[in-house]
Structures are given as structure tokens and as C-alpha cells.
VOBA-1610 file (N, C-alpha, C; in pm, whole numbers, padded with zeros to 5 digits, always signed):
BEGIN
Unk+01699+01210+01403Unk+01697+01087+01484Unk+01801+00990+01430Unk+01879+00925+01540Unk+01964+00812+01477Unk+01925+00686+01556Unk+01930+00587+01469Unk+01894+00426+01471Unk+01996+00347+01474Unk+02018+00278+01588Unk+02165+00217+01571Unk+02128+00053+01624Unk+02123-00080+01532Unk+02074-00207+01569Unk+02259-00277+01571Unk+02229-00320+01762Unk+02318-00418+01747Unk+02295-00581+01766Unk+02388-00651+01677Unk+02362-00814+01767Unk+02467-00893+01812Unk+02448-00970+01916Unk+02574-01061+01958Unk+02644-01120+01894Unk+02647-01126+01764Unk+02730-01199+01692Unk+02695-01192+01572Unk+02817-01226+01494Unk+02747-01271+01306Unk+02716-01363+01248Unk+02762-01451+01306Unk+02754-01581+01272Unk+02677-01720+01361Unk+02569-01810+01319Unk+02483-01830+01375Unk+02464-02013+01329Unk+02410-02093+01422Unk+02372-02242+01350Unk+02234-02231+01388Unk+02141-02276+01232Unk+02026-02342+01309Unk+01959-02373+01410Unk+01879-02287+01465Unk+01799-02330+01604Unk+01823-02275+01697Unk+01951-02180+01661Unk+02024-02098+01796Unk+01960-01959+01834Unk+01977-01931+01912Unk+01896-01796+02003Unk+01985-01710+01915Unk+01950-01588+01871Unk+01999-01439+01805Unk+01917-01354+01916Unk+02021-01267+02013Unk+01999-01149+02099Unk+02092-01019+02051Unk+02036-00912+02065Unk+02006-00778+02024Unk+01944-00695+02130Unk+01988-00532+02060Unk+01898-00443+02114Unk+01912-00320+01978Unk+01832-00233+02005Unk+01783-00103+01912Unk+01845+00023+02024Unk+01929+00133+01985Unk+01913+00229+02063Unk+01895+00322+01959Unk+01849+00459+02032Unk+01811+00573+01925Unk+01797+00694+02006Unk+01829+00781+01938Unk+01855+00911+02003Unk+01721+01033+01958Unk+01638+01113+02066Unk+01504+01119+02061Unk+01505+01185+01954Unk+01438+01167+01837Unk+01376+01268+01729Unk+01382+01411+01759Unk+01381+01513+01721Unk+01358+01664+01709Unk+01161+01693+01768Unk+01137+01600+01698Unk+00980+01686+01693Unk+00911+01559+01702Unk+00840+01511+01831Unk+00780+01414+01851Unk+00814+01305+01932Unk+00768+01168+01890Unk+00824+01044+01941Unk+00798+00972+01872Unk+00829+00830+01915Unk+00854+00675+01827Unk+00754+00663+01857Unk+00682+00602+01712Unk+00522+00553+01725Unk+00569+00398+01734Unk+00629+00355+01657Unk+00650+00251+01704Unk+00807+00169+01651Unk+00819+00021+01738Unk+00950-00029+01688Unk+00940-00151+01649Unk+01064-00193+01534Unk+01034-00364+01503Unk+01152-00400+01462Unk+01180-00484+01416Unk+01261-00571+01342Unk+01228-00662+01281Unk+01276-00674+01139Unk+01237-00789+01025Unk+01374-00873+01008Unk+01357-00999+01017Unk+01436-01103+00953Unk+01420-01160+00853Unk+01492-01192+00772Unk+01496-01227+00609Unk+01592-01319+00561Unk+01532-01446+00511Unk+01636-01518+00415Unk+01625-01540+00304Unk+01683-01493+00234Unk+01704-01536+00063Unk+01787-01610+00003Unk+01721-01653-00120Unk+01832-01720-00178Unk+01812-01648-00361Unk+01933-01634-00393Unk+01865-01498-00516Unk+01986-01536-00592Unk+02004-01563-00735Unk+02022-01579-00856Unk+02033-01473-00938Unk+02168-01417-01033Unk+02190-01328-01083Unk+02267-01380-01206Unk+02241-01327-01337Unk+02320-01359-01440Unk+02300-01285-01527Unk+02446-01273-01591Unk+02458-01113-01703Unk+02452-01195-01787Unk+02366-01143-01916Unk+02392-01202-02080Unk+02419-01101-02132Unk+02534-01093-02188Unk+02589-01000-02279Unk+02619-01048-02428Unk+02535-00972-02540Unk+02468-01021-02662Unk+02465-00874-02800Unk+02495-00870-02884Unk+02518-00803-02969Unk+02378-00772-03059Unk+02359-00652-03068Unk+02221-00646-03101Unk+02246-00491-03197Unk+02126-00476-03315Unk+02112-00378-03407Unk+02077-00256-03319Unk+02120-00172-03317Unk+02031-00013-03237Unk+02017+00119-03338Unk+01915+00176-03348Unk+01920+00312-03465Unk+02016+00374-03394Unk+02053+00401-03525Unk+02160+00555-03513Unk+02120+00672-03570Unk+02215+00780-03553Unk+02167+00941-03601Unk+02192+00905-03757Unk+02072+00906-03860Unk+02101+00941-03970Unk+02172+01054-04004Unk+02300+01052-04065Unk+02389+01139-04125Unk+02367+01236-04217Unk+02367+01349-04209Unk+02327+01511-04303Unk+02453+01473-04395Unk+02453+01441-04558Unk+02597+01495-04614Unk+02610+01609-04642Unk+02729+01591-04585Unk+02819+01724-04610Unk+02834+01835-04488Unk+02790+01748-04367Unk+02717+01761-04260Unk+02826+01730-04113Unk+02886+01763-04044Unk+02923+01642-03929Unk+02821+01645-03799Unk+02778+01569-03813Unk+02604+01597-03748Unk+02708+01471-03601Unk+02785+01379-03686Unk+02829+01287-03557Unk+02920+01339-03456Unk+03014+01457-03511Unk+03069+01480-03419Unk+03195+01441-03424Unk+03257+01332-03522Unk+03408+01302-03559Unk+03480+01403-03643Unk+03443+01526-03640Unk+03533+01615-03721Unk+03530+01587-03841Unk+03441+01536-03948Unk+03465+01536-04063Unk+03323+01483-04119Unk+03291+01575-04264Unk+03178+01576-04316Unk+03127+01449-04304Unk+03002+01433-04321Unk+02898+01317-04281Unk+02922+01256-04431Unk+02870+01109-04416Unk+02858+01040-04573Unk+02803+01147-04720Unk+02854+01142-04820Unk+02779+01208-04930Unk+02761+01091-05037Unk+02664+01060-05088Unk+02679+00975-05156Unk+02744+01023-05274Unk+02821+00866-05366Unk+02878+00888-05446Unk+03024+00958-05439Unk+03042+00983-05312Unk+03164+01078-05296Unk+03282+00962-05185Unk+03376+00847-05207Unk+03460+00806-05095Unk+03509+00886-04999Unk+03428+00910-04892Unk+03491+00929-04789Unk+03514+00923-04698Unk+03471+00753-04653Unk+03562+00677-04564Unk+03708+00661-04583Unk+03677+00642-04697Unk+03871+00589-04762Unk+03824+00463-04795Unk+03737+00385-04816Unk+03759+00262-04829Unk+03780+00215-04982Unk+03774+00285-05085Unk+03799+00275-05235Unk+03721+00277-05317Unk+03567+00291-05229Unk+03444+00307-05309Unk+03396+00389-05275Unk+03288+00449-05372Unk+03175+00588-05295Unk+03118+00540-05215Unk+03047+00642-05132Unk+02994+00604-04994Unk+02824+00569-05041Unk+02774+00510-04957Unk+02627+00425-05006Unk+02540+00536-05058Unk+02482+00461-05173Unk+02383+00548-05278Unk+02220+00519-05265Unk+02097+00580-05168Unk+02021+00526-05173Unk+01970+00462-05270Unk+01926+00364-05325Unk+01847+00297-05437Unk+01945+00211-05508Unk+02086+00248-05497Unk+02215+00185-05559Unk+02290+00009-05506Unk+02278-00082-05537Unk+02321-00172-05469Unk+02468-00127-05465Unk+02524-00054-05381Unk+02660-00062-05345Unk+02751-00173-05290Unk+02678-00209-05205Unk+02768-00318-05107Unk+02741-00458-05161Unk+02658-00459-05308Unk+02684-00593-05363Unk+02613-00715-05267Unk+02473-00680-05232Unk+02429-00770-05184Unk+02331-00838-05257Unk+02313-00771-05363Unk+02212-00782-05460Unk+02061-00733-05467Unk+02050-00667-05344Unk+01955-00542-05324Unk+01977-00392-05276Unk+01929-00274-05380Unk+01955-00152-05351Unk+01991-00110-05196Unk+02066-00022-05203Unk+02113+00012-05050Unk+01993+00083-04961Unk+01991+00076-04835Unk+01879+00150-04726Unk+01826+00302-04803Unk+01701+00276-04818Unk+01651+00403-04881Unk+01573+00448-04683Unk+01620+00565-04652Unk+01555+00618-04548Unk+01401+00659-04610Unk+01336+00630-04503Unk+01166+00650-04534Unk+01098+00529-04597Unk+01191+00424-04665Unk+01137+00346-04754Unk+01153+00196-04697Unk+01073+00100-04689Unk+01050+00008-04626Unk+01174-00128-04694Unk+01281-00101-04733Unk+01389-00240-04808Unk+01347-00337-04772Unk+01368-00338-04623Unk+01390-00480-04572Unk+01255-00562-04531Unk+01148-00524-04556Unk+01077-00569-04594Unk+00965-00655-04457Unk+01035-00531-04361Unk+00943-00559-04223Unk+00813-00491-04146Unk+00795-00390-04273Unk+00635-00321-04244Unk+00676-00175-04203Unk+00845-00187-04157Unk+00832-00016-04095Unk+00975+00039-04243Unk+00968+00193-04210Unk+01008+00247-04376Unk+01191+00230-04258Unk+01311+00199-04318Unk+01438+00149-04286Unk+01485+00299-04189Unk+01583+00268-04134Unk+01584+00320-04042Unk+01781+00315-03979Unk+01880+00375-04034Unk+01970+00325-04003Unk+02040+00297-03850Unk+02111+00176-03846Unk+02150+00092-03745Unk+02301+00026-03744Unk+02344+00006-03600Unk+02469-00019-03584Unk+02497-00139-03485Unk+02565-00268-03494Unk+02568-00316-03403Unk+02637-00278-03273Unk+02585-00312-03202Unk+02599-00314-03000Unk+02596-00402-02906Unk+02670-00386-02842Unk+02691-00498-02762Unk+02601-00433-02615Unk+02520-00561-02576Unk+02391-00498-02458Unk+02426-00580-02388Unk+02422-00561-02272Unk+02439-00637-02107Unk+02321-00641-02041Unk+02223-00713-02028Unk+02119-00790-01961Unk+02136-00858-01827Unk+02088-00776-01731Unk+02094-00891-01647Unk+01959-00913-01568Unk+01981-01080-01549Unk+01855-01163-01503Unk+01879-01240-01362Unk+01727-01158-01310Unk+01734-01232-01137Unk+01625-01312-01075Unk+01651-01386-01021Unk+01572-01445-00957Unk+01565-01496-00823Unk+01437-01465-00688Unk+01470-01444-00566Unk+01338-01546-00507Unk+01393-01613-00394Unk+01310-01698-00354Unk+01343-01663-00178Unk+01200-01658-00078Unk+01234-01618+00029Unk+01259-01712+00128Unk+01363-01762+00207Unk+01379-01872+00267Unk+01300-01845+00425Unk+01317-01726+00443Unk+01277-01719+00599Unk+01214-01544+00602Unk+01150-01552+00669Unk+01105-01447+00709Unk+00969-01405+00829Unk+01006-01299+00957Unk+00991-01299+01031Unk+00970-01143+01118Unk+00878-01077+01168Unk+00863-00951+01193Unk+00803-00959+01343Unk+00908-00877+01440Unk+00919-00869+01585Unk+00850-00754+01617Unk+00797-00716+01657Unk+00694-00572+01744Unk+00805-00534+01825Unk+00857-00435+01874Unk+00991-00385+02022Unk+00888-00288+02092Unk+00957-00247+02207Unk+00900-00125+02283Unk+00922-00053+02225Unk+00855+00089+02228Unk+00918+00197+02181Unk+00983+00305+02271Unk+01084+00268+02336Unk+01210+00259+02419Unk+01339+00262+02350Unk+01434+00337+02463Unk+01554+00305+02427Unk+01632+00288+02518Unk+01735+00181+02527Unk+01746+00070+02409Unk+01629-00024+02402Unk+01579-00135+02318Unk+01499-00189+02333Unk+01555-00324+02280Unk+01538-00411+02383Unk+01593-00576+02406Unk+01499-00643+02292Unk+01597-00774+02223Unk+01475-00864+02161Unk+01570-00981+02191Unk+01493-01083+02161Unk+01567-01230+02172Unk+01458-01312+02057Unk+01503-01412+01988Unk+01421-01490+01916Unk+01503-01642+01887Unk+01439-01719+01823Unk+01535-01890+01796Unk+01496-01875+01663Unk+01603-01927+01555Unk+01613-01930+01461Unk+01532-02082+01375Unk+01504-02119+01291Unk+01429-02246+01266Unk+01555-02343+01252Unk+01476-02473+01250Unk+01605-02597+01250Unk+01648-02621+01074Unk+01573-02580+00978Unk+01571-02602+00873Unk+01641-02461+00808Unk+01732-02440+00815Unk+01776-02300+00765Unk+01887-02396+00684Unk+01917-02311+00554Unk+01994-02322+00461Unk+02145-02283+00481Unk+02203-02333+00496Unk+02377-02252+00516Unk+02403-02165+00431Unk+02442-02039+00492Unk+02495-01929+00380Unk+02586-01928+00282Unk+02585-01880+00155Unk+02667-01917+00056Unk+02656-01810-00031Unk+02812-01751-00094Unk+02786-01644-00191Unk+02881-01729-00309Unk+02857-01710-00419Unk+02894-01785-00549Unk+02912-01743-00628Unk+02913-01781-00771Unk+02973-01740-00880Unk+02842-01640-00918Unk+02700-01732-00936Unk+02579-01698-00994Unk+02454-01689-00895Unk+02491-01793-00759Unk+02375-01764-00671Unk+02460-01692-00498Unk+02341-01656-00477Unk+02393-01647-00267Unk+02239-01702-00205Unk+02279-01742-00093Unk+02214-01759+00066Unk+02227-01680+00121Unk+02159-01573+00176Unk+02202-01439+00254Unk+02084-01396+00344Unk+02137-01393+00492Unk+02019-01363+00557Unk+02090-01211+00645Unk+01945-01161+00672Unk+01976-00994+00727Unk+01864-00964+00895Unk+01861-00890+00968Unk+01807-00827+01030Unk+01793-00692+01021Unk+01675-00652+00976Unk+01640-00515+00959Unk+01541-00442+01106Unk+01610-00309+01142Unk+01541-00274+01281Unk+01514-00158+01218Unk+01319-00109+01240Unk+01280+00017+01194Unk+01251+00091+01303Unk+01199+00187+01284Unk+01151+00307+01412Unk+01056+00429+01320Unk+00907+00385+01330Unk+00830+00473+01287Unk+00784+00595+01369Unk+00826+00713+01329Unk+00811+00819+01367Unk+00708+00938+01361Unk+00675+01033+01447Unk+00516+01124+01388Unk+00651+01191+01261Unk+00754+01183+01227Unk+00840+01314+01117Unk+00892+01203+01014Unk+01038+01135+01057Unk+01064+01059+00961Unk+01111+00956+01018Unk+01106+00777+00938Unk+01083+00663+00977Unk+01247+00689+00955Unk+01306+00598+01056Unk+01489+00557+01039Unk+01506+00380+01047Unk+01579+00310+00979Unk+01618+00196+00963Unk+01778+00147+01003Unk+01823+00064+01028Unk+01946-00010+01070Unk+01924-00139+01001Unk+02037-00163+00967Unk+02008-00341+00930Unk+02192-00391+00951Unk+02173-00528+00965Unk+02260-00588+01011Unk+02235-00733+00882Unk+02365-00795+00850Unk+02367-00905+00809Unk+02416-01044+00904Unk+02454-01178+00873Unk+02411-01258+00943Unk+02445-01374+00887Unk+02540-01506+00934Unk+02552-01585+00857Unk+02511-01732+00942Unk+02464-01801+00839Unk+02431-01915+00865Unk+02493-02023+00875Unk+02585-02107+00995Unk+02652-02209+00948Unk+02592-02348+01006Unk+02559-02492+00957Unk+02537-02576+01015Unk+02636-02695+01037Unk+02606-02749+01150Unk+02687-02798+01200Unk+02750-02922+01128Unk+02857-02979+01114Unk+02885-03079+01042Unk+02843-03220+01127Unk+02742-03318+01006Unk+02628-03362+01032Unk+02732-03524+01039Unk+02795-03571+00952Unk+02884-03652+00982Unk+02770-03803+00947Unk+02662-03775+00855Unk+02615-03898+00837Unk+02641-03998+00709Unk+02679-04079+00773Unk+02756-04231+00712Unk+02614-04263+00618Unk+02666-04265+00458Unk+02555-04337+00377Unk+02617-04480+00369Unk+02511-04576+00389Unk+02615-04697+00324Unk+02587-04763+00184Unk+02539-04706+00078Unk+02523-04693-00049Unk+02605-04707-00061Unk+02731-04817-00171Unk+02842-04750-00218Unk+02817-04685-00340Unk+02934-04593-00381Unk+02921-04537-00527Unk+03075-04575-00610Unk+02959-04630-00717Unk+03055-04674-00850Unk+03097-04595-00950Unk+03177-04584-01023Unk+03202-04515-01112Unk+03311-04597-01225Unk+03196-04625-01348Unk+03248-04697-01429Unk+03248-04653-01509Unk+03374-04717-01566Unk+03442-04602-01734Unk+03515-04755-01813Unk+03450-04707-01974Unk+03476-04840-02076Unk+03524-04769-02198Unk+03616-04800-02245Unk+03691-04759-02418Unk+03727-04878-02472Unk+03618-04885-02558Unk+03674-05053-02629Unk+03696-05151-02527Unk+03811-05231-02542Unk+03767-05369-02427Unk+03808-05326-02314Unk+03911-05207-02277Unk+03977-05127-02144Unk+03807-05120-02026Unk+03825-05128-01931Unk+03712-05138-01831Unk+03806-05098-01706Unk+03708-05017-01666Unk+03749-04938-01564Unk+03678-04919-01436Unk+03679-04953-01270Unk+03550-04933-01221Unk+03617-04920-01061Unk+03568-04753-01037Unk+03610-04666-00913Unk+03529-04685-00808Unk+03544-04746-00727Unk+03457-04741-00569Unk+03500-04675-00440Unk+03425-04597-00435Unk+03406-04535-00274Unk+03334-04610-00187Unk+03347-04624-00091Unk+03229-04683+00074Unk+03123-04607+00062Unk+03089-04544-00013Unk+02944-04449+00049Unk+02907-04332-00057Unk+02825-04264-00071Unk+02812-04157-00141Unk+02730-04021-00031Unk+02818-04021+00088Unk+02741-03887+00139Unk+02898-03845+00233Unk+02920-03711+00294Unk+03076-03726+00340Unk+03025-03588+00396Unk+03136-03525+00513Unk+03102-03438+00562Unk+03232-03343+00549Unk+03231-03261+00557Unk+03347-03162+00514Unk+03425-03197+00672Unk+03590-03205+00585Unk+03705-03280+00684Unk+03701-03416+00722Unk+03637-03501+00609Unk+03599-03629+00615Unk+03653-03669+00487Unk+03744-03779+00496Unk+03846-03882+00403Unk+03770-03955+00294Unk+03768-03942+00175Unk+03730-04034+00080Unk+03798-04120+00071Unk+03795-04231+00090Unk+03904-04365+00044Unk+03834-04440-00045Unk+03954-04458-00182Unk+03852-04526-00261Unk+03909-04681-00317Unk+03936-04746-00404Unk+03925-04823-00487Unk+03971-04830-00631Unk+04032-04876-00706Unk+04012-04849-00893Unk+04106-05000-00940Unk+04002-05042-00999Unk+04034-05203-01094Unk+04030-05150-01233Unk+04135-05197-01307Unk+04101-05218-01482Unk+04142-05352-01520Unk+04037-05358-01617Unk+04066-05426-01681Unk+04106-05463-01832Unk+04213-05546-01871Unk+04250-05564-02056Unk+04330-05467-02060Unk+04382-05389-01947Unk+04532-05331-02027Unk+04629-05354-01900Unk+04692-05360-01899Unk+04836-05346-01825Unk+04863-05275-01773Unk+04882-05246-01626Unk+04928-05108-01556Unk+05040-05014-01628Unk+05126-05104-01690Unk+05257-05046-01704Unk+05207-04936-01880Unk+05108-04948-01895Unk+05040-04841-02050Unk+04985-04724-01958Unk+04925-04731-01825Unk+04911-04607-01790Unk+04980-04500-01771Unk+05028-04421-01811Unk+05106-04279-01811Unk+05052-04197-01715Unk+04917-04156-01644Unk+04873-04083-01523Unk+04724-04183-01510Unk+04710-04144-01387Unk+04584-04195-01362Unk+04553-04099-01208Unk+04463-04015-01250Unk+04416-03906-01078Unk+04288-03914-01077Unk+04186-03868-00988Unk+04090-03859-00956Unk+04072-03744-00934Unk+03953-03689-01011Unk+03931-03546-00981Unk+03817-03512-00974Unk+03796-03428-00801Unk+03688-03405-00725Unk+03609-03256-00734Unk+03518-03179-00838Unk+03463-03105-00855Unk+03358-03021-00764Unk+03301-02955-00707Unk+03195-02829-00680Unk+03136-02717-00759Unk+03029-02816-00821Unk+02978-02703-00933Unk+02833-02658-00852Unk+02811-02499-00888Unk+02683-02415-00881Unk+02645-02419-01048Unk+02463-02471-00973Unk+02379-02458-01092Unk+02315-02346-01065Unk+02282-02231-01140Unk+02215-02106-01144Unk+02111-02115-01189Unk+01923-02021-01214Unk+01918-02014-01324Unk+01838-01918-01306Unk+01800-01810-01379Unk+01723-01667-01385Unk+01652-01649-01514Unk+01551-01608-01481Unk+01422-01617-01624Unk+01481-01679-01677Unk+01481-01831-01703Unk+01537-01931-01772Unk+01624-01913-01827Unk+01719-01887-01778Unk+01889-01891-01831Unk+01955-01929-01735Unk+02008-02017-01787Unk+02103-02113-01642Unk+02252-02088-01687Unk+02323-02165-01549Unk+02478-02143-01572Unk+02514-02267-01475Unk+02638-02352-01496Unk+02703-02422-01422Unk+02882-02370-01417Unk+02866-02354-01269Unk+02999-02336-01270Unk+03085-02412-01195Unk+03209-02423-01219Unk+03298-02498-01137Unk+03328-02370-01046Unk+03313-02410-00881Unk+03361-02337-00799Unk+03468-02343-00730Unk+03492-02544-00739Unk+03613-02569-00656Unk+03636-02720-00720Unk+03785-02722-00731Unk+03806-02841-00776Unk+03933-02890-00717Unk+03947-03025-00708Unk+04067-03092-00612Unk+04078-03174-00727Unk+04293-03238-00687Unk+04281-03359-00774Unk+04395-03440-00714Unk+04381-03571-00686Unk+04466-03626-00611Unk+04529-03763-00685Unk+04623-03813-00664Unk+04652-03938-00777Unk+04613-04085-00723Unk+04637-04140-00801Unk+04577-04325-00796Unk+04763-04382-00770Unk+04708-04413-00652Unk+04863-04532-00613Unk+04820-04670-00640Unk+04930-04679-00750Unk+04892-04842-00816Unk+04984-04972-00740Unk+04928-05021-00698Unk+04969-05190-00648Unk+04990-05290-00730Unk+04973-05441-00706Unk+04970-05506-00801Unk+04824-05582-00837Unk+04826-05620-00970Unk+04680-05681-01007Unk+04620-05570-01077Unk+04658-05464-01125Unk+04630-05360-01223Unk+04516-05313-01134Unk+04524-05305-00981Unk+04442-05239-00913Unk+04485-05100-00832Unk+04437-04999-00811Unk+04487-04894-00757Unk+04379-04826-00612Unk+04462-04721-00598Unk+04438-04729-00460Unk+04393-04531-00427Unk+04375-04473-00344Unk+04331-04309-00339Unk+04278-04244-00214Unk+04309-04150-00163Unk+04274-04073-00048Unk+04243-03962-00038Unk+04158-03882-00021Unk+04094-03717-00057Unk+04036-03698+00075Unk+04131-03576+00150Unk+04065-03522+00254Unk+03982-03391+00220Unk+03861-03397+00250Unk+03776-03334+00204Unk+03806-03169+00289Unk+03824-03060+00228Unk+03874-02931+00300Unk+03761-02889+00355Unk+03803-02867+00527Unk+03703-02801+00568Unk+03622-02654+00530Unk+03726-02595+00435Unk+03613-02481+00336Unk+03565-02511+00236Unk+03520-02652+00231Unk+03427-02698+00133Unk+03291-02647+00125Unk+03203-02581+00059Unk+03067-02588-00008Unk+02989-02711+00035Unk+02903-02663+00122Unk+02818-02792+00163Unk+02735-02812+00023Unk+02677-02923+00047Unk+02604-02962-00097Unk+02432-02891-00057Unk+02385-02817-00150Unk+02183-02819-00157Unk+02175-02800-00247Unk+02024-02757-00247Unk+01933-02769-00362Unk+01822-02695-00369Unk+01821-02575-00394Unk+01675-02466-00363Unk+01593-02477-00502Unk+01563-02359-00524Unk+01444-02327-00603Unk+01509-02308-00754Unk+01583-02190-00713Unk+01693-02110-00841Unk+01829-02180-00790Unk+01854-02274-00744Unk+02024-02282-00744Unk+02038-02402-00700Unk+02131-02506-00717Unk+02193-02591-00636Unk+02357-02585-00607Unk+02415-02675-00527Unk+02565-02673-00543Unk+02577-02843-00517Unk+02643-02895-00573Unk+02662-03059-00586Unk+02813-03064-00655Unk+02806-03162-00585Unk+02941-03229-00608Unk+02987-03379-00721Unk+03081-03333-00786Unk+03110-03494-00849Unk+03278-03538-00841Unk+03324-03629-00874Unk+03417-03717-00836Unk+03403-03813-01000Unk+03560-03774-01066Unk+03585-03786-01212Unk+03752-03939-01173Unk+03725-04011-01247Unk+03808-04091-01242Unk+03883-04070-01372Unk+04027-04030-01424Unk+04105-03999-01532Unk+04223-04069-01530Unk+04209-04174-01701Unk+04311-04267-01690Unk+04357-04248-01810Unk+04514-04172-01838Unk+04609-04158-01932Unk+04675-04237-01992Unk+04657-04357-02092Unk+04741-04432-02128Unk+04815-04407-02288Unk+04850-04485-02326Unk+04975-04463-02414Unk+04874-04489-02545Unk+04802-04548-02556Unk+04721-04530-02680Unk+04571-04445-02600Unk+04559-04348-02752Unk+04455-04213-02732Unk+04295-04312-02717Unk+04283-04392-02757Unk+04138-04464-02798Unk+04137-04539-02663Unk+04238-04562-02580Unk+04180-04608-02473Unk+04191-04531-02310Unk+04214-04368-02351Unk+04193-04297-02227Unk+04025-04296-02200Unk+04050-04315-02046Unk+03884-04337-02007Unk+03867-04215-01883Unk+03735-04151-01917Unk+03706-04093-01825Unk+03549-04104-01793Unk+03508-04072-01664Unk+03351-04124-01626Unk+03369-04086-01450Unk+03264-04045-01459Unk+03230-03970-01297Unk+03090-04008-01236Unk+03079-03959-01145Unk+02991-03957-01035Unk+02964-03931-00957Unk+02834-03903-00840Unk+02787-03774-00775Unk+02838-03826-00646Unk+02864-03688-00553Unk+02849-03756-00392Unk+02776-03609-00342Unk+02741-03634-00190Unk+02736-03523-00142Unk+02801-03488+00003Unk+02811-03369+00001Unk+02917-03338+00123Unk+02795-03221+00194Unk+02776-03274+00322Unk+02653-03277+00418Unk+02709-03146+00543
//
């Protein structure tokens, strides 16, 4: 039997109708007991720790190549590593640590089990964590082809794949059979519409080194992707003419985190400069790219945005830097 799920499209906003059908070609021996389709949203968290750790090894026969490098195994008392000393003497402090070397069978180190020789390794761990955003299971005819139509919820998360997390939603179409069950699945992306709402909060961003004072204003702290930051920047107690650079730099970091191990990453970063006027006041414009990272906030992950004000002057004690959050909706 073959299972073949199609849908009108891949790409989808909030609230919108997703239409489909299932076709399938009749089984050998029997018929379709029955048909469905499952919808699924996740949002799922992944992170490798890679960490150096003790592991037993093959205790060595001397005189022996039990390892397999072509050449007799350790003998004690006998150099033959090459390193200028005999090779380790059970009971012998060789390596000058001030306790006899690993007696096999015999407990040295003093942890309840008799020693046991070991090598460091490097181990790769990885840790996940999955939270279900949506999920949804359709009954079909058991027909072919077989039509479905459904509306998606207004609260759906925009899809996103990242450094450490994704948003990923799927349609899975089954077909239970009297012989064997067949599956199709399809993926699916989520985009919402750009929301374009005006905060009128302004946001400050103040930065101080000794008597130097520094203080960045935007109109608002919320912005929509392809929407203009225009900002602001006053100092005060130094002189324009000591600044050597002065830019603004606009960040997109993902917070991760899996069985409690987190990660922040920079995913995207912009940086644009400060046009200075007079009155040691300056001036700035950031068009926000429409393949910007909308800003959220789930269970295991967020993505947020900040906005860094950086002022280079000619003495080191009075470069100032200091940031602050916005979000892009």
C-alpha cells in the first residue's frame, strides 16, 4: 500500500484555513480500517555538552600487545615508552606523586572499589527538551482521495529554527490497515503577520564612566520588522571632538535551555553609526530587516532583542557602554 498526503501550501498565518487530501493505492490483502491526520506544534531545545571524562581501559599483559599498537605491552621496570624512566611499578611511587602507583585489584585511591586502569575522553552529551504547542487529530473517510479542511488557532507561535531551539509544526496522515499501517507527513510553517504596534513607552539607555554621562533614547520600545528605529544620544563632561567612534549596536540573542543547561546565543547582529551635530548631541537610524527574528518567549527558549550604545574616546577610563531591551513584534 502507498500513502501519499498532500497540502495547499507550506506556509501558513494564524487562523488561516489548511486544505488537503490523502490518496492511497488499495492494499494487497484487505482494506483501510481507518483514516486520520495529526497536527503538531513544538517547540524543542537541543544542546551538546562536550566534557572530558576518566573511562577503564584494557589492562595491559607485559610483554604482551594485548592493545594492538604493534609493540609489547608495559613491563614494569623496563622503559618502554621511551620516556627515560621504567614503565609504572605496582606498589612503586613512580610518577612522584607521593603515593605508590595503581596496584590492579587493590583499592589506592581510596574509593571503596579495588583501582581499575583509566584514560581520559572526551564524551558528547546531548540534552533535550520538548514542549507541545499545538496539537490536533482529524478522523478522514476511509476513501480515496480523502478531503480535509481545518482553521488553525489565533495564538500560534511563528516558526523558527536556531542555533539551540526550533518552532516546528507538521501534519501527519495515517491509514490503519487489516496487514500494515502506512504514514505520510508533511511539514508546515508558521508566519504572523506584521502586527505594527506602536508602544509609547520610551526606552532609555544610560551609560556613566566617571563624570562622562551618556543617555540613548528611542520613541518606544516595541517595533515591527521593516520598521525604522530613530533614536537620540546626549553626553555629557566630554567634548565631541575626544570621541574617536561612537555606533549603536542592535543584537538577536536565543536563550536555550535543556535539563538545566542553558545557552545564549547571538543570532543576528546589526551596527549602525551616531551622526554627531552640535551640543555634543548625536543622532541614528536602523531599519529593522525584514528577515528579522520576531521576538517570544516559550517554555525552553526565548529570542529577544537588545540595542548597545558604544562610545570610543581617546582616554580608555572613559569608553562607555550600556544597553537595552526592545522587542520586534
Amino acid at each position: 500500500m502507498k500513502l501519499d498526503l498532500f497540502i495547499n501550501k507550506e506556509t501558513y498565518q494564524p487562523d488561516e484555513k489548511v486544505s488537503g487530501h490523502i490518496e492511497y493505492t488499495d492494499p494487497l490483502i484487505g482494506g483501510v480500517k481507518g483514516m486520520k491526520i495529526k497536527i503538531n506544534g513544538y517547540q524543542t531545545t537541543t544542546i551538546t555538552e562536550t566534557r572530558r571524562v576518566q573511562v577503564p581501559v584494557i589492562r595491559p599483559t607485559p610483554g604482551v600487545d594485548r592493545d594492538g599498537d604493534g609493540r609489547p605491552d608495559s613491563i614494569p621496570g623496563v622503559d618502554r615508552d621511551g620516556d627515560g624512566r621504567p614503565d609504572s611499578i605496582p606498589g612503586v611511587d613512580r610518577d612522584g606523586d607521593g603515593r605508590p602507583d595503581s596496584i590492579p585489584g587493590v583499592d589506592r585511591d581510596g574509593d571503596g572499589r579495588p583501582d581499575r586502569p583509566t584514560a581520559e575522553q572526551t564524551e558528547t552529551i546531548n540534552h533535550s527538551d520538548s514542549e507541545t504547542l499545538y496539537s490536533r487529530e482529524i478522523p478522514l473517510d476511509s476513501k480515496s482521495p480523502s478531503y480535509f479542511e481545518f482553521k488553525l488557532p489565533t495564538n500560534l507561535m511563528e516558526s523558527y529554527t536556531g542555533q539551540h531551539a526550533k518552532i516546528s509544526y507538521s501534519i501527519l496522515a495515517e491509514a490503519e490497515t487489516f496487514g500494515l499501517n502506512k504514514t505520510d507527513s508533511k511539514n508546515f510553517n508558521i508566519v504572523v503577520k506584521e502586527q505594527n504596534i506602536g508602544d509609547p513607552v520610551r526606552t532609555f539607555i544610560n551609560g556613566k564612566k566617571g563624570v562622562v554621562e551618556s543617555v540613548v533614547e528611542i520613541p518606544k520600545s516595541r517595533y515591527s520588522r521593516g520598521e525604522t528605529i530613530a533614536g537620540t544620544i546626549k553626553i555629557r563632561n566630554l567634548d565631541r571632538g575626544s570621541i574617536q567612534k561612537g555606533e549603536i549596536v542592535i543584537r538577536g540573542l536565543e536563550y536555550a535551555a535543556a535539563d538545566n543547561i542553558s545557552r545564549t546565543s547571538v543570532i543576528e547582529e546589526y551596527k549602525t553609526n551616531i551622526i554627531w551635530d552640535s551640543d555634543n548631541t548625536g543622532s541614528f537610524n536602523f531599519s529593522i530587516p525584514s528577515t528579522a527574528h520576531r521576538s517570544y518567549e516559550g517554555k525552553y527558549s526565548k529570542y529577544y532583542w537588545e540595542i548597545e550604545q558604544s562610545l570610543e574616546t581617546g582616554f580608555s577610563s572613559s569608553d562607555i557602554k550600556a544597553k537595552n531591551f526592545f522587542v520586534i513584534t
